[in-house]
Structure formats: structure tokens, C-alpha cells
C-alpha positions in Angstrom: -40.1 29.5 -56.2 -37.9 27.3 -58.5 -34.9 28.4 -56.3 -36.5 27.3 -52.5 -37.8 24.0 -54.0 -34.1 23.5 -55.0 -32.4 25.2 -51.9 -34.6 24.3 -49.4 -33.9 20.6 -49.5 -29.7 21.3 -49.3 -30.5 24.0 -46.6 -32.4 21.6 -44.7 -30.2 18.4 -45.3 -26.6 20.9 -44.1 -28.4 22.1 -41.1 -29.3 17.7 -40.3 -25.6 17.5 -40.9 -24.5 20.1 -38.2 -27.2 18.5 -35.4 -25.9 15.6 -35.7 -22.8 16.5 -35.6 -23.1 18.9 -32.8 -25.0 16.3 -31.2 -22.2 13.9 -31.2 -19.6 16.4 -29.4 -21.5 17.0 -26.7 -21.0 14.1 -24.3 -19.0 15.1 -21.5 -19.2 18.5 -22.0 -20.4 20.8 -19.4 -24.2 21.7 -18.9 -22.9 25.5 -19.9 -21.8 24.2 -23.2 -25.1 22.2 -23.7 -27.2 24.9 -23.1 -25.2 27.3 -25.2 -25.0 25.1 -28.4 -28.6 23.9 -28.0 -29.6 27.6 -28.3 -27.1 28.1 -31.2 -28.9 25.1 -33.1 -32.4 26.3 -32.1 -31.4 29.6 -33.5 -30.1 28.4 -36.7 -33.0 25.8 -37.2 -35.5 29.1 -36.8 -33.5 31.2 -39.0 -33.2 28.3 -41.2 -37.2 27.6 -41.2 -38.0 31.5 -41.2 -35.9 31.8 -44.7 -38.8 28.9 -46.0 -41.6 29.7 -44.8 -44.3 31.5 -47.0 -45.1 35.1 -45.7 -44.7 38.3 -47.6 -40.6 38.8 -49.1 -38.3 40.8 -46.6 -35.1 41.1 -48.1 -33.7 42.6 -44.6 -35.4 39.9 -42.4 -33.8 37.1 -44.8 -30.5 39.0 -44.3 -31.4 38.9 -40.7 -31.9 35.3 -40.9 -28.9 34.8 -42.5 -27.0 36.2 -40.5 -28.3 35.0 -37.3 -27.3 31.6 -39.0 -23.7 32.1 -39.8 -23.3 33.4 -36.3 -24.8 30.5 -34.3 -22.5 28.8 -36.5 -19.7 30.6 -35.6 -20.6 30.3 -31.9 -20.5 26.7 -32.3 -17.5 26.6 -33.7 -16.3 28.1 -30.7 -18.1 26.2 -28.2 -17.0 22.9 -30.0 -14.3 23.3 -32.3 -14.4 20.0 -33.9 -17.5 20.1 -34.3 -19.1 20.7 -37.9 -20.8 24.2 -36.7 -19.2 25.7 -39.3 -21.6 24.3 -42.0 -24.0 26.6 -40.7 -21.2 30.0 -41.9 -20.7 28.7 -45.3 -24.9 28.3 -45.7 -25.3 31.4 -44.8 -22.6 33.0 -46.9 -23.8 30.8 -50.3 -27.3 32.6 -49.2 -26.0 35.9 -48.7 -24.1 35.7 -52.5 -27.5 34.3 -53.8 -29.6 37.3 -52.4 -27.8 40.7 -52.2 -26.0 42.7 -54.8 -22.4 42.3 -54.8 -21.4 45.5 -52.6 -24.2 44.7 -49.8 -23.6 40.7 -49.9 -20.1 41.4 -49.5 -20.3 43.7 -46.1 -22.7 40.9 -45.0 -20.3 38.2 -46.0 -17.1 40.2 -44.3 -19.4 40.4 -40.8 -19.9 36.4 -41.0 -16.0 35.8 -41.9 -15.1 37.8 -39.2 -17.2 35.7 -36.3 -16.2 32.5 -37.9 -12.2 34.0 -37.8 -12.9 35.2 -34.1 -14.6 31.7 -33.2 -11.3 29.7 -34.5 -9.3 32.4 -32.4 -11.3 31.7 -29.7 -11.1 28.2 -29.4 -7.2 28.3 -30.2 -7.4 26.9 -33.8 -5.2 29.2 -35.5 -2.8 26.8 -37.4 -2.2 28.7 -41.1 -3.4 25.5 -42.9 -6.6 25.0 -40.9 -7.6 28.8 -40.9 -6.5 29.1 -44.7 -9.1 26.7 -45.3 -12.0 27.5 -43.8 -11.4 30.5 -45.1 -11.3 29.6 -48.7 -14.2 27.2 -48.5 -16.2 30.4 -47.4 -15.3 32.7 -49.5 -15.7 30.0 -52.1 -19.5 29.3 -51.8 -20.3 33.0 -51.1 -18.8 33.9 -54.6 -20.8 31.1 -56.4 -23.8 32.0 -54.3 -22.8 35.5 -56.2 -21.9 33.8 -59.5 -25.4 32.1 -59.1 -27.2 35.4 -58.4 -25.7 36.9 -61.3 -26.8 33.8 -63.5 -30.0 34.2 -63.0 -29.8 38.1 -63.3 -29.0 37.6 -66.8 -31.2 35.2 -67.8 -34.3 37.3 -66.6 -32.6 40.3 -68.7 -32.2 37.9 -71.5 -36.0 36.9 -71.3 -36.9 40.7 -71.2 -35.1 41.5 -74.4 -36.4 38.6 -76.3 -39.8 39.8 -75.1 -39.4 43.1 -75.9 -38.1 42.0 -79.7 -41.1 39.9 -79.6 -43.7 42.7 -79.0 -41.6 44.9 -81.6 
């Protein structure tokens, strides 16, 4: 609970951010384009909302979520490469460190690095610099979504031992 009331207002304020942004590429683009990053937002803003809202704790229909999230963002990123769809990968991947183990978040994370590296191919931005960094700045916040998991991993085991010498 302490972790949505703190994520949910970042979540909500990066996915704003990519809207408007999106939003302000599209003039003059083709209706094709339109309608393909209007469903791309719609589908991150659901996966975005679906991650929030109360219901009973799916740890597979988060990753779902997630997921779907990093590749609408990708998708954009393809449709309009100078756009700031990309916001949308490296949410996803900072939520995919925070909620799955290290072996299981890192598949995950590899499946959303992979669209984001196949949108930039797509829309022909493959200059070293450009792909080098979008690359680090991904695997950046999935590893402290990780260090952040692991944080909090060891301060519940911490609480449980000073319990248990409690008790003793």
C-alpha cells in the first residue's frame, strides 16, 4: 500500500508526460498513424490504471500489464520516433525490477528491451550514441526497480528477525 501511494502518482504523472507528448507529434501525420498511437496510449493508460486499481493481487496479470505497457511504448516509439513513447519502456521495466525476482524480472525486462531495440530499428534510429542510450537508461531503472525490490526484501527479513528475538 505504502509503495502504490508512492508509485502511483510518478506512474500516473510519466504516462501525462507521454500523452502529451505523443499528442504533440501527431499533426500531419497520417489517420493510420493516429489511430495506431491512440490505441497504443489507450492501451498503456488501461494497463497503467489496471496495475492501481484495487482487486485481488495477480502477480501474472501485473506482469501482463506491464508488459503490455512497455510494448505500446515501444510501438510508439516506432510510430513516432521523436516522440517520448519510450517513457512508457522504462516504467514498465522500473515495475518489472520492483515486482519479480531477479531471474523472472530479467526475461521480462529482455522481452521489453528487445521491442524497444526493434522499434528504434524500425524507425531507422540506429546511431551507436542514441541506441547506447536508451539502452542504458533502461537497463538503469530496471536494476534500481531491482535494487528497490531487494531493499525492501531485507527490511521485512530484518523486521521478522527482530520479531522473532522479540518473542524469544
Amino acid at each position: 500500500a505504502e509503495q502504490r501511494r508512492v508509485t502511483l502518482p510518478v506512474s500516473g504523472a510519466v504516462l501525462v508526460a507521454a500523452c502529451v507528448g505523443v499528442g504533440s507529434a501527431l499533426p500531419g501525420r497520417p489517420a493510420g498513424v493516429i489511430a495506431a498511437a491512440a490505441a497504443c496510449v489507450a492501451v498503456a493508460t488501461a494497463g497503467t490504471w489496471y496495475i492501481f486499481w484495487p482487486r485481488l493481487d495477480s502477480v501474472q496479470a501485473e506482469v501482463a500489464a506491464m508488459l503490455a505497457i512497455g510494448v505500446a511504448g515501444s510501438a510508439l516509439g516506432a510510430l513516432l520516433p521523436n516522440s517520448p513513447g519510450f517513457v512508457l519502456v522504462y516504467l514498465a521495466l522500473a515495475a518489472l525490477g520492483v515486482l519479480l525476482p531477479p531471474p523472472q524480472g530479467a526475461l521480462a525486462a529482455l522481452v521489453l528491451l528487445v521491442a524497444m531495440n526493434a522499434s528504434f530499428a524500425a524507425a531507422g534510429l540506429v546511431p551507436a550514441v542514441a541506441f547506447a542510450s536508451q539502452n542504458i537508461g533502461a537497463v538503469f531503472l530496471f536494476t534500481t526497480g531491482a535494487f528497490v525490490r531487494a531493499s525492501e526484501l531485507a527490511q521485512e527479513e530484518a523486521d521478522a528477525d527482530t520479531l522473532a528475538e522479540a518473542d524469544a
